[in-house]
NUVEXSE-830326 format. One line per 5 residues: number of its first residue (from 1); their letters; for each residue x, y, z of C-alpha. Coordinates in pm, 1 decimal, decimal comma. Each point is the difference from the previous one (the first is absolute). Layout:
NUM = A = X:Y:Z; ...
***
This chain:
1 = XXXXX = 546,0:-5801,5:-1737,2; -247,8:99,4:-271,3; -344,9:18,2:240,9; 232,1:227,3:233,9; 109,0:187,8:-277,4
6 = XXXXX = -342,7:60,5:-130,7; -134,2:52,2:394,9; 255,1:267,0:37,1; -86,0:177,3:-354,4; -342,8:13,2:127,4
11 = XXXXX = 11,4:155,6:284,6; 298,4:265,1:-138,7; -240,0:111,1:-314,7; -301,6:12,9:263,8; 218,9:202,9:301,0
16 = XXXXX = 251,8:133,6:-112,7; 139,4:-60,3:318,1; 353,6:-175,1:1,0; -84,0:-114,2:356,8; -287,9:-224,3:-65,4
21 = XXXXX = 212,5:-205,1:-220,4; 312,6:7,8:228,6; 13,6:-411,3:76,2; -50,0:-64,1:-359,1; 294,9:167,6:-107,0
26 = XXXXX = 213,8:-182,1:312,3; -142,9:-279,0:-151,7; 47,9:33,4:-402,6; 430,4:123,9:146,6; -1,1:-330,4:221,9
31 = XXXXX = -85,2:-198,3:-318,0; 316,8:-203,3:-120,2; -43,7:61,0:-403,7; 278,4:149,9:-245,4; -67,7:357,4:-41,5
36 = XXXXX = -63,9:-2,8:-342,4; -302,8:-216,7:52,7; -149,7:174,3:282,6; -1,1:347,0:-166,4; -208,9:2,6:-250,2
41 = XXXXX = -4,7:390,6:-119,3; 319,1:136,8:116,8; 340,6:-85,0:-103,5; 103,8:-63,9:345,8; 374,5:-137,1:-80,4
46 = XXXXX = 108,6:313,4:-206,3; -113,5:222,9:260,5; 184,2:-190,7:246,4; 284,8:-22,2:-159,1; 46,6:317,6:-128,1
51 = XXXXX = -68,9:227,6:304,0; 181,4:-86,4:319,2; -150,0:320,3:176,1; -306,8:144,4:94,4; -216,5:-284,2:-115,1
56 = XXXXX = -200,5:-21,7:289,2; -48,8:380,5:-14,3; -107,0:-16,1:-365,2; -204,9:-278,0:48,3; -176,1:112,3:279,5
61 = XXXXX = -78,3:359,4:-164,0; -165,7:-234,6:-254,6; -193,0:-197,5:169,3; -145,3:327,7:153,3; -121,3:118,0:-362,1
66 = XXXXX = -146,1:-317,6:-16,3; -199,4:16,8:274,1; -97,8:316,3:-114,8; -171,8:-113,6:-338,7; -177,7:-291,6:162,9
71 = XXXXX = -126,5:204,7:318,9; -391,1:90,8:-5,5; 110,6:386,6:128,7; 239,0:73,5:-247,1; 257,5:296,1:-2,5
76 = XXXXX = -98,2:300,4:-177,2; 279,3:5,3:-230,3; -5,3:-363,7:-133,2; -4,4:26,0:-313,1; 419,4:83,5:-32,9
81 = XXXXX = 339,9:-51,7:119,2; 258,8:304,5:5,3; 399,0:3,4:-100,9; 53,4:262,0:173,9; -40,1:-150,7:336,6
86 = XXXXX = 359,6:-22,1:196,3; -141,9:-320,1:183,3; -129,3:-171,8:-343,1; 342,1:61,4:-169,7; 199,4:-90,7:274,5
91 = XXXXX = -192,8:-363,8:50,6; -233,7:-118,4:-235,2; 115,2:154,4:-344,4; 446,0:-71,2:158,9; -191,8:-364,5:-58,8
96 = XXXXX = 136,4:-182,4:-310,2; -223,5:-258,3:-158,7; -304,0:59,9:171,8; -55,7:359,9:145,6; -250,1:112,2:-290,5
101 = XXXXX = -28,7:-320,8:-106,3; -244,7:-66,5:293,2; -186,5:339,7:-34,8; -59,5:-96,0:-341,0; -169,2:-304,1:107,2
106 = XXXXX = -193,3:156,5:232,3; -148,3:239,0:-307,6; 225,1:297,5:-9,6; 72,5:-6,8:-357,6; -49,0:321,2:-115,9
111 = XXXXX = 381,6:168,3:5,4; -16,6:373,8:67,0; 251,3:227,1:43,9; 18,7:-26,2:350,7; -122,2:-351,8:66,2
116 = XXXXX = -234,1:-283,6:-114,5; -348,6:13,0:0,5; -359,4:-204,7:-47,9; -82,4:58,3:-358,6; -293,4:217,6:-55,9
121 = XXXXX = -240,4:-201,2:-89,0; 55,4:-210,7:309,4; -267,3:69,3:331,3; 75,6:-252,6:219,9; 342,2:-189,7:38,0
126 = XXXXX = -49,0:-426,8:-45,8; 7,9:-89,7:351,7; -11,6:-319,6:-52,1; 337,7:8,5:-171,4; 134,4:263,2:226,9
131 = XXXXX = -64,1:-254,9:311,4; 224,9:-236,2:-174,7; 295,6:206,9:-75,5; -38,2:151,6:329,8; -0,4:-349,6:196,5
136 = XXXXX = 285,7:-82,0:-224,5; 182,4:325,5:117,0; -98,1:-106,3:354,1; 165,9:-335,9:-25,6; 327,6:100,0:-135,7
141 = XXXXX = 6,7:295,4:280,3; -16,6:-272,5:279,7; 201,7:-234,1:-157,1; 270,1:251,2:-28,7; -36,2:112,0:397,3
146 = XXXXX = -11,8:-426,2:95,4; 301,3:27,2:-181,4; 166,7:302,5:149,1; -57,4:-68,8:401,1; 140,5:-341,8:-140,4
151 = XXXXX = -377,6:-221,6:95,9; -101,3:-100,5:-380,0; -116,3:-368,9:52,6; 159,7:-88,9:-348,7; 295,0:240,3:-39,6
156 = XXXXX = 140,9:-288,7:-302,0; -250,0:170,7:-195,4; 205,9:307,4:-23,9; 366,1:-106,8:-14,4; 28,0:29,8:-352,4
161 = XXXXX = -210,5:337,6:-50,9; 141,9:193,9:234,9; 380,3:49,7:43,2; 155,8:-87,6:316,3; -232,3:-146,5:203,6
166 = XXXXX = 99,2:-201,7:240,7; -242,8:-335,0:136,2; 7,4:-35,5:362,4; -13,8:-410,7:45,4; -165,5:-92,8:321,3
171 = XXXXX = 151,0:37,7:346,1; -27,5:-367,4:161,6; 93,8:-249,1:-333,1; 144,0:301,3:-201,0; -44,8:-154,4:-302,6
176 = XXXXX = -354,4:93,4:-86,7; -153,0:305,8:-94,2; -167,6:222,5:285,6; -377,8:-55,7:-75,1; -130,1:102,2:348,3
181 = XXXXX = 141,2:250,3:297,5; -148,0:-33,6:290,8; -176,2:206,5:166,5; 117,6:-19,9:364,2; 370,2:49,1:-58,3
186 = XXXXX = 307,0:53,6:-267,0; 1,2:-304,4:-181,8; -90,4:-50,4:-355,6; -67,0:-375,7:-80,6; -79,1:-250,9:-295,5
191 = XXXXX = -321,7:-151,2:-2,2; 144,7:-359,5:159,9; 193,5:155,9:261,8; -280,9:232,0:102,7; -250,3:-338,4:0,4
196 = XXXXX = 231,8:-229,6:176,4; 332,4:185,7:206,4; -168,7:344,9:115,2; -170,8:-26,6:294,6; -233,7:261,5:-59,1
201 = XXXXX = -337,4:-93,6:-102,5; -39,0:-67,1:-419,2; -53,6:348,4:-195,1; -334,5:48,3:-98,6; 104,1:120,5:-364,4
206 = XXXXX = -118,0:-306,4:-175,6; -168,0:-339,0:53,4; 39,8:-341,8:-117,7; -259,8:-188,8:-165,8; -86,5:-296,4:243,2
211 = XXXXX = -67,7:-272,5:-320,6; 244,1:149,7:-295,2; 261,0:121,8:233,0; -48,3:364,7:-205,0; 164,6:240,7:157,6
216 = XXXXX = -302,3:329,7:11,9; -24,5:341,2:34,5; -146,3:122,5:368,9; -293,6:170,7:-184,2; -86,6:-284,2:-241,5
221 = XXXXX = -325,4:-219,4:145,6; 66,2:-328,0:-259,5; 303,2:-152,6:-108,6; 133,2:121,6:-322,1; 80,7:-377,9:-108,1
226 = XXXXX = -323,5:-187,2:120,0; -254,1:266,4:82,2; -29,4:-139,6:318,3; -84,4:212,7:347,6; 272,2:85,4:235,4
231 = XXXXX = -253,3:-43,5:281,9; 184,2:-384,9:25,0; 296,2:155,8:135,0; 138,9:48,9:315,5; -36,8:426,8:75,5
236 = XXXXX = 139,5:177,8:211,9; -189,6:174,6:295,5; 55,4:393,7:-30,7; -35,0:52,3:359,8; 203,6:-240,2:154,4
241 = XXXXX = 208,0:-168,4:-275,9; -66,6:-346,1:102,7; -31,7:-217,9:-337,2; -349,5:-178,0:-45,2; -140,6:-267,8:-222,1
246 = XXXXX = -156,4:86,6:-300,4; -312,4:-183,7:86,8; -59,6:247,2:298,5; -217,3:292,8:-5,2; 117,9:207,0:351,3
251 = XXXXX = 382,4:-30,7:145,7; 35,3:-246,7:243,4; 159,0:235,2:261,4; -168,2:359,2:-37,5; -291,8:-160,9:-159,1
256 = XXXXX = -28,4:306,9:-313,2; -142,8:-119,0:-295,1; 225,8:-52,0:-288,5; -210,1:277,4:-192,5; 176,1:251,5:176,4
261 = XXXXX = 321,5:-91,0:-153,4; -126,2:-7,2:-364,3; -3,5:315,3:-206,1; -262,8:126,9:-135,1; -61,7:-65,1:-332,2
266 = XXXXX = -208,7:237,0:-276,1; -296,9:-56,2:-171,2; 150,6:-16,6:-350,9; -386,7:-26,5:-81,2; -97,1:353,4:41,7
271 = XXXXX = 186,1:318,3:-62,0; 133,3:181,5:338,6; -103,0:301,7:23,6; 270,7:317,7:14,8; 12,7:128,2:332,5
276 = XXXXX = -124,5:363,1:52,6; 269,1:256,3:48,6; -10,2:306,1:216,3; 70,4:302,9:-203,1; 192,0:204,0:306,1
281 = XXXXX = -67,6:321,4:-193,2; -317,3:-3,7:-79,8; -35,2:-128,5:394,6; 215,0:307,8:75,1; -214,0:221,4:-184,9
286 = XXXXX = -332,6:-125,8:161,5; 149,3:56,9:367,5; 95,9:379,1:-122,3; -337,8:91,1:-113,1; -182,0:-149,0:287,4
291 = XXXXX = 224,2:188,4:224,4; -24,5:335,3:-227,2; -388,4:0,5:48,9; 21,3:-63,9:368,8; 220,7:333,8:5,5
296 = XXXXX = -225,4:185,1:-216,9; -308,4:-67,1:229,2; 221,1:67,7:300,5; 132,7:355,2:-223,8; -396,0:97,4:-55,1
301 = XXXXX = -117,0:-83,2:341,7; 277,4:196,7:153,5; -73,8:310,2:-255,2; -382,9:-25,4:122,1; 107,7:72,3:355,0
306 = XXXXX = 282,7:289,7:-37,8; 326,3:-270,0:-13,2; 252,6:45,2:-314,9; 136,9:-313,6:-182,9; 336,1:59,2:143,6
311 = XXXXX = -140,1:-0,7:398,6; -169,5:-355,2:-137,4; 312,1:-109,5:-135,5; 215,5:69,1:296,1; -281,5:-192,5:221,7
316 = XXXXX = -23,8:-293,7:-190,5; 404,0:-13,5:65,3; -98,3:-43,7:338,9; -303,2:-202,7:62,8; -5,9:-185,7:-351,3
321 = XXXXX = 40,4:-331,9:187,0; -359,4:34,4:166,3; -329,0:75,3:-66,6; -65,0:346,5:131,5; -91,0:296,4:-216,4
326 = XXXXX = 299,6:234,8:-83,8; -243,1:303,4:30,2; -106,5:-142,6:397,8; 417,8:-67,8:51,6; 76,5:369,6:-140,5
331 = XXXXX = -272,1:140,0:261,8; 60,5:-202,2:284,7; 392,9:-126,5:15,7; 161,5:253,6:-216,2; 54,2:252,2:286,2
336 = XXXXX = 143,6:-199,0:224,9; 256,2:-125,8:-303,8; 102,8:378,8:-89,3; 23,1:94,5:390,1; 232,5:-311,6:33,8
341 = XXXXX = 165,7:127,7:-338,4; 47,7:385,3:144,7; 145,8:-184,2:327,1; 258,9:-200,3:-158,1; 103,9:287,9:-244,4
346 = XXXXX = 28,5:236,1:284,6; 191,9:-254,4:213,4; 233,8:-41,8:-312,4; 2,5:403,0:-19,4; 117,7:-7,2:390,5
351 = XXXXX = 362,4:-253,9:-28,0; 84,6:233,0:-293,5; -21,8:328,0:217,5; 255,8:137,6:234,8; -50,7:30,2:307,0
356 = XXXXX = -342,5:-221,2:10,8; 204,3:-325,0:126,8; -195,3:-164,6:247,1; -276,7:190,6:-4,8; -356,3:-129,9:-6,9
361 = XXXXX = -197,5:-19,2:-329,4; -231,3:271,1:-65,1; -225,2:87,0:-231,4; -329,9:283,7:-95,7; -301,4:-173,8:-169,1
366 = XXXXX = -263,5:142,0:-196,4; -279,7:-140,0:245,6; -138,2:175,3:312,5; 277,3:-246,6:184,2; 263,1:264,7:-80,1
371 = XXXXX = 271,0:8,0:284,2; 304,2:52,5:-108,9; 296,2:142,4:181,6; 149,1:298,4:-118,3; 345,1:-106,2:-245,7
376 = XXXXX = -190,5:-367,1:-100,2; 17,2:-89,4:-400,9; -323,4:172,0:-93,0; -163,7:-232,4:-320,2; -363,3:1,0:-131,9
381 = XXXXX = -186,6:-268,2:-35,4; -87,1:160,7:-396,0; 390,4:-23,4:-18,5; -4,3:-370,9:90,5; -339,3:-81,9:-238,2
386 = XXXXX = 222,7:161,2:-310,6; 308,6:-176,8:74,1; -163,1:-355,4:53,2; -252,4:20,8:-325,8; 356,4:103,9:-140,7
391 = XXXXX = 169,0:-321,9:107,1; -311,5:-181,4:-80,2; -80,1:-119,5:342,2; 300,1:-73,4:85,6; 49,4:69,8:353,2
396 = XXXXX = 418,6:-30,9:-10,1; -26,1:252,5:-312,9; -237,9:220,5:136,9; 254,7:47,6:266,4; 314,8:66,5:-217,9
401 = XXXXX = -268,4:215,8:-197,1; -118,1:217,6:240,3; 330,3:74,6:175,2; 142,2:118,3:-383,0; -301,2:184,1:-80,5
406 = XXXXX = 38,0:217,9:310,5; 360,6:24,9:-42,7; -84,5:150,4:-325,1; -256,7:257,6:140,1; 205,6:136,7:238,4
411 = XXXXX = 324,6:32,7:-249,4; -286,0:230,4:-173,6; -72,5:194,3:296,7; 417,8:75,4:80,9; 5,4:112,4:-350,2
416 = XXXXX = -281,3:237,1:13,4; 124,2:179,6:320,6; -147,6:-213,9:311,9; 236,5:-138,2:230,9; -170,6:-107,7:266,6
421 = XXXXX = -41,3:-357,2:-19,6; -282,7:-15,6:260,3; -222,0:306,1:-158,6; 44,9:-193,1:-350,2; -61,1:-374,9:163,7
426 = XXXXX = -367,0:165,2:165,1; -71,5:171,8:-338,7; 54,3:-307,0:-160,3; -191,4:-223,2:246,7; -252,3:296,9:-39,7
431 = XXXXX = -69,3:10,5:-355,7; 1,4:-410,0:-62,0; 335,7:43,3:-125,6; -87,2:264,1:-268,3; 283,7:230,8:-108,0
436 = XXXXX = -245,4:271,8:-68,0; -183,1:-57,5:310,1; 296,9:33,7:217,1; 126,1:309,1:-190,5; -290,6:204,4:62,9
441 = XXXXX = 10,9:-140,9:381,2; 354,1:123,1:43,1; -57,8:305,9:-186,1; -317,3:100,1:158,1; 256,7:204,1:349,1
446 = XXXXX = 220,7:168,4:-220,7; -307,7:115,2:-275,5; -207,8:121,9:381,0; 143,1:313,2:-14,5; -57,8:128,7:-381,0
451 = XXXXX = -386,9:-160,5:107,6; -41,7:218,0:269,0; 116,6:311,2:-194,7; -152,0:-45,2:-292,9; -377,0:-49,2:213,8
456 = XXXXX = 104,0:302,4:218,2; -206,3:323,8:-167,1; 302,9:251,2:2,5; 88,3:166,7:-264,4; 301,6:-136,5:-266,1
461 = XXXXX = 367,5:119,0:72,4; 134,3:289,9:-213,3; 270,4:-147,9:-267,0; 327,7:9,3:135,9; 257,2:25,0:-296,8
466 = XXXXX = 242,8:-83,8:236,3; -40,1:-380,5:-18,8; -95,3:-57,4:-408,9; -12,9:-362,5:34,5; -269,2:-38,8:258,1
471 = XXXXX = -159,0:321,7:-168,6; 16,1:-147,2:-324,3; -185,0:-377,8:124,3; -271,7:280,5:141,4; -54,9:152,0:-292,5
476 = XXXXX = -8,1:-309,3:-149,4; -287,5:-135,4:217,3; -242,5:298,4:71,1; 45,5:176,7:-364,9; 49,7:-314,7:-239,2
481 = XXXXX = 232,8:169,7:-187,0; 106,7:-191,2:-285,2; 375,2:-61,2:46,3; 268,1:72,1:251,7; 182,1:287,4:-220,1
486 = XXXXX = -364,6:218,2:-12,7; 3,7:-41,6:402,2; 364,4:135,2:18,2; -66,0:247,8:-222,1; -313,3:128,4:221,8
491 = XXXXX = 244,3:48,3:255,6; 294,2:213,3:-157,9; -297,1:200,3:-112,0; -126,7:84,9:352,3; 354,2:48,7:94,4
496 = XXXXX = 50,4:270,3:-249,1; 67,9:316,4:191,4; -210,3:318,0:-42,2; -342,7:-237,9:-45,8; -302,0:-35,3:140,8
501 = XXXXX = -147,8:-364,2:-116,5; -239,9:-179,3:134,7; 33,9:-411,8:22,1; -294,1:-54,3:-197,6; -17,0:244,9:-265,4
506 = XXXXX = 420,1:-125,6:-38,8; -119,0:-384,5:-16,4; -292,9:111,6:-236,3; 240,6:205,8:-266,3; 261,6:-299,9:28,3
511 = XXXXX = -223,0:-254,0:-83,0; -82,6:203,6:-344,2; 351,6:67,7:-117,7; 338,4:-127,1:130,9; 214,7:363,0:-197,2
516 = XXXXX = 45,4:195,1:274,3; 9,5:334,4:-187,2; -389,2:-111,7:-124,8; -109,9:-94,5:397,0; 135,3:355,1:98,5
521 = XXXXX = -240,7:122,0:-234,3; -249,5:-163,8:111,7; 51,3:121,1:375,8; 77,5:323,8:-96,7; -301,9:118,5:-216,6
526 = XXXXX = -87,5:396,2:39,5; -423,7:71,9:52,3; -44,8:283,7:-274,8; -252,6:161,1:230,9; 124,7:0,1:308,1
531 = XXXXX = 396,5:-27,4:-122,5; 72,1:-266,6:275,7; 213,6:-304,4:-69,0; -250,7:-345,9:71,7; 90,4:-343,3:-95,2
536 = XXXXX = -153,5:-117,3:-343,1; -237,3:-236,5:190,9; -137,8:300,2:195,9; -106,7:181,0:-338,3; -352,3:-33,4:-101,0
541 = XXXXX = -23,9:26,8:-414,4; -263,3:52,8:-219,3; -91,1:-103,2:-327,5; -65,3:275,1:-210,7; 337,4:104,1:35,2
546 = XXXXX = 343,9:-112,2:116,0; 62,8:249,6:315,6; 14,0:-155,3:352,2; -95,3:179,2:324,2; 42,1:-98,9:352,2
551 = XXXXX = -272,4:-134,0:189,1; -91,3:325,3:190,3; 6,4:199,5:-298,0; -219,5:-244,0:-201,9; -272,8:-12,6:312,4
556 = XXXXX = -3,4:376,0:79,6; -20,2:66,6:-372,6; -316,6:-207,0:-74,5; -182,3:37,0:319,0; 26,1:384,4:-24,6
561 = XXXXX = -111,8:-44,2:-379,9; -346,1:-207,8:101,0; -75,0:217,5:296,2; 67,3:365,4:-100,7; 61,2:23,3:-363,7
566 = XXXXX = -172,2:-181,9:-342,2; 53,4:-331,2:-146,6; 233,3:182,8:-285,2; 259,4:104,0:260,2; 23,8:-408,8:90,9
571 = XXXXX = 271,5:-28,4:-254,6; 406,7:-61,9:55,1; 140,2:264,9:266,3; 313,2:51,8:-147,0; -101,5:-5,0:-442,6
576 = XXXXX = -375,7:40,6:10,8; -51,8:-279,0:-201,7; -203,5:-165,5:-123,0; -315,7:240,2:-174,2; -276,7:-51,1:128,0
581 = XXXXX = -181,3:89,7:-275,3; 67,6:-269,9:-174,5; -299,5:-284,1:19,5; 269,0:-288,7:-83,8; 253,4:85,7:246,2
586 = XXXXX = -280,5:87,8:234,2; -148,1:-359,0:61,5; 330,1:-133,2:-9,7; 178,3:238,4:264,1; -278,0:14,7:290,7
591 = XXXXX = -66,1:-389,0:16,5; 387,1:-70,7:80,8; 25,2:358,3:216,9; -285,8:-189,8:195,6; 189,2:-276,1:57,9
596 = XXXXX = 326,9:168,9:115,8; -191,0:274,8:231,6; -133,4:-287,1:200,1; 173,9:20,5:329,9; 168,6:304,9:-53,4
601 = XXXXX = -221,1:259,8:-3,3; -195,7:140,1:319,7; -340,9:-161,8:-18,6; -238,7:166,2:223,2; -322,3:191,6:-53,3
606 = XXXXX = -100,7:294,5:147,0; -108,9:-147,5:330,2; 323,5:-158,0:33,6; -140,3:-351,0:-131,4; 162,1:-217,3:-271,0
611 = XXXXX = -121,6:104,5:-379,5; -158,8:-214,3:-271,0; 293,0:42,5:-242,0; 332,2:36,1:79,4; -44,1:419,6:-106,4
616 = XXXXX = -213,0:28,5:223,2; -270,0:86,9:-270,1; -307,0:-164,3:-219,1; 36,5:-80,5:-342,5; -170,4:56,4:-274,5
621 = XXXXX = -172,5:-250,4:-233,0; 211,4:-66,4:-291,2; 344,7:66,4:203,3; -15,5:-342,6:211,6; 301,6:53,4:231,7
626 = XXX = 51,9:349,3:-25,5; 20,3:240,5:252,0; -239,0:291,6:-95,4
***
């Protein structure tokens, strides 16, 4: 018992793996001793007797943090237990006699307000110790299951311990224990009955010593009494079952060597190595970057030839199972794929329509292969791109997509006034399924005859005051008259009876003022030389005083002045101002009469040919600008 015991510590504190030490542990439970004897570190017959559930549970949960401490990879968090875990309360701390007992053994003896913890000054947990508790832990957790499914080879070992159990005495004598079931049908048999009565072959559990008459454990290679080999003893082939002498080497039917039937045994001599473990996340991770940087050079090569990342996406839904080059799929397949897409949309379009049962399929491409018949489902093939980078090259998708997309588009056209559902399907398969596009298609016939009057070269209608609306939307577009109130109030002011107003000079007195009594003003200003009534923007001003004159009156004035009379008669017409004989006001007055006398007065010399100056006259030096 003790060189399996120290086998299985061994391999536990070098592991951490409660598989590798699995047939020790059937072993150390198989071993008739009282339980106070073989557990060493726990106090195995409180905890049995005081918890009569979830022991296995408990135990189990334990042996887990076990395996934890004496595991090369080690969880992150090893270092503490929590309270506050539902799971922990309801198994291993509901444990009397033992719960913490064990996690104190196993170096958690720091308390903490919400569990137990290695002390501080602790960096690496005994694992030499933890081993031990844990095989213990082990033991008891198979013992406990033997018991349970009712297999335990010495159940008497428990009778007193634990409450109530019953010992199932063999089948054939039924006077002795069960030691054995066998393991071709129900029975569960002593050791003598299963030797001598079954007729099955004998169980190859233990085996007797050939000289002593020991009875052995399966795995043990000498005798525990005389230390002598079991070789001298008849085996058991493993193949066949027949029963050979122990002085044979190969079976005397199948001819296997007895080898085969031996376990293997470990070299206690060396250390085993822990075997590697693959870390699935970090494997995870690996795979996700190799496959990121096979997108990204698939991303930049498609970017170098005029293909987005979402066209690169959409073919690598497609042809990600092979080897060829999204960008070569994109240019040579993907046309056939949306033409198959526009056919199965459109043929999905035609069941839904009235009147279109039975009717062949058709359909108007973008390609020079256009044919179809007049009332087909008219989709784009720009339509059919959009809707399957949409459903991200998914062909099923793409379908549903397209068909709502263009049910969408044409619910916009019904609300904007077009009714026609083939005029808005061809504007639609027209513009690439552009709203915009197939607005200014179906506008274009009903905006043909504003083009063709607006590029005819006729003169603009008179205002009709009749209709203000329309008038006032004129008004609004050839004049750019601030609001809508100025361009009814240009109106009632050309409706006013008794008045003679222009359009213009109207638009051009409403845009200054919107009080009407001012704007009447304006239109109605009296010429104090020739006593006719002008508009205020047909008055020519000067700046030496603050009279206005009409345009005749200013040009007659001034051109009679330069031609027949001297340059102190060029002065206001109507107050004579300003003197002349002042130098100051001189300078001053001629170089902005100049200016305003420019297109105005008659310019001709006396051959009938254009003058120098705008008098009609040289000037003098000293008087740059003025008309001597």
């Amino acid at each position: 018992m003790e060189e399996v015991r120290q086998r299985a510590q061994s391999l536990l504190s070098s592991s951490g793996l409660a598989q590798d030490v699995k047939a020790e542990v059937l072993t150390l439970a198989s071993i008739s001793l009282p339980v106070s004897e073989k557990y060493r570190h726990l106090t195995a017959e409180e905890m049995l007797k005081e918890n009569t559930a979830g022991r296995n549970n408990a135990l189990s949960i334990l042996e887990k943090y076990g395996c934890n401490l004496t595991s090369p990879t080690r969880p992150r968090y090893w270092r503490s237990v929590k309270h506050n875990n539902p799971v922990f309360r309801t198994t291993v701390d509901a444990i009397k006699q033992g719960g913490r007992r064990v996690l104190f053994l196993y170096g958690y003896t720091n308390q903490q307000i919400d569990g137990l913890s290695f002390p501080d000054e602790v960096t690496e947990p005994d694992c030499d110790v933890v081993a031990a508790v844990t095989l213990e832990v082990m033991t008891l957790r198979t013992e406990v299951d033997m018991l349970l499914k009712g297999v335990h080879p010495h159940p008497e070992c428990f009778k007193d311990i634990i409450p109530g159990l019953t010992l199932q005495n063999c089948s054939i004598c039924g006077i002795s224990s069960v030691s054995i079931q066998c393991s071709t049908c129900i029975q569960r048999l002593c050791l003598n009955c299963d030797r001598l009565f079954h007729s099955h072959p004998p169980s190859l559990s233990t085996w007797e010593c050939a000289h002593c008459t020991t009875v052995n454990e399966m795995r043990a290679v000498l005798c525990t009494t005389c230390d002598r080999p079991r070789l001298a003893t008849p085996w058991q082939c493993k193949s066949c079952t027949v029963v050979n002498q122990g002085s044979s080497i190969l079976c005397e039917v199948c001819e296997r060597p007895r080898l085969a039937t031996r376990p293997p045994q470990p070299d206690l001599g060396t250390k085993p190595q822990p075997r590697p473990r693959v870390n699935l996340d970090l494997k995870r991770q690996k795979t996700m970057r190799e496959d990121g940087l096979v997108l990204i050079h698939q991303i930049r090569e498609a970017e170098k030839r005029g293909v987005s990342p979402e066209e690169v996406y959409a073919a690598l839904s497609m042809c990600g199972g092979s080897s060829i080059n999204p960008c070569d799929w994109l240019t040579s397949e993907l046309p056939h794929l949306l033409d198959e897409i526009c056919a199965m949309a459109a043929s999905v379009q035609l069941t839904c329509r009235p009147g279109n049962g039975g009717s062949a399929l058709l359909m108007e491409r973008d390609g020079p292969e256009q044919n179809a018949a007049p009332g087909g489902v008219k989709l784009s093939r720009a339509e059919a791109k959009l809707a399957w980078l949409a459903a991200g090259g998914n062909k099923d998708k793409a379908v549903r997509q397209l068909l709502r997309d263009r049910q969408v588009k044409m619910r916009e056209l019904h609300s904007l006034g077009f009714q026609d559902m083939s005029q808005c399907e061809e504007a639609l398969r027209q513009s690439g399924g552009d709203i915009k596009g197939a607005l200014s298609l179906l506008q274009r016939p009903l905006m043909e005859p504003f083009h063709q009057r607006i590029w005819l070269d006729q003169p603009e209608p008179p205002i009709n005051p009749k209709h203000p609306d329309k008038q006032c939307r004129r008004l609004l577009a050839l004049y750019d008259l601030p609001s809508w109130g100025r361009c009814e109030l240009a109106l009632s002011l050309l409706q006013e009876p008794d008045v003679n107003y222009s359009l213009e000079d109207v638009v051009q007195a409403v845009k200054e003022s919107q009080d009407r009594e001012f704007i009447r003003r304006l239109l109605n200003t009296e010429c104090p030389v020739c006593l006719s009534i002008f508009p205020r923007s047909k008055m020519q001003s000067l700046t030496s005083c603050q009279c206005s004159v009409c345009h005749e009156c200013f040009r007659q004035h001034f051109t009679i002045a330069v031609r027949d009379k001297h340059i102190r008669d060029m002065v206001c017409p109507a107050c004579s101002e300003p003197d002349i004989n002042d130098p100051e006001q001189l300078d001053s007055y001629f170089s902005t009469l100049d200016i305003q006398s420019c297109g105005v007065m008659e310019q001709k010399d006396e051959g009938g040919q254009p003058a120098d100056s705008p008098c009609g006259l040289q000037t003098q030096p000293g008087q740059a600008g003025l008309c001597m």
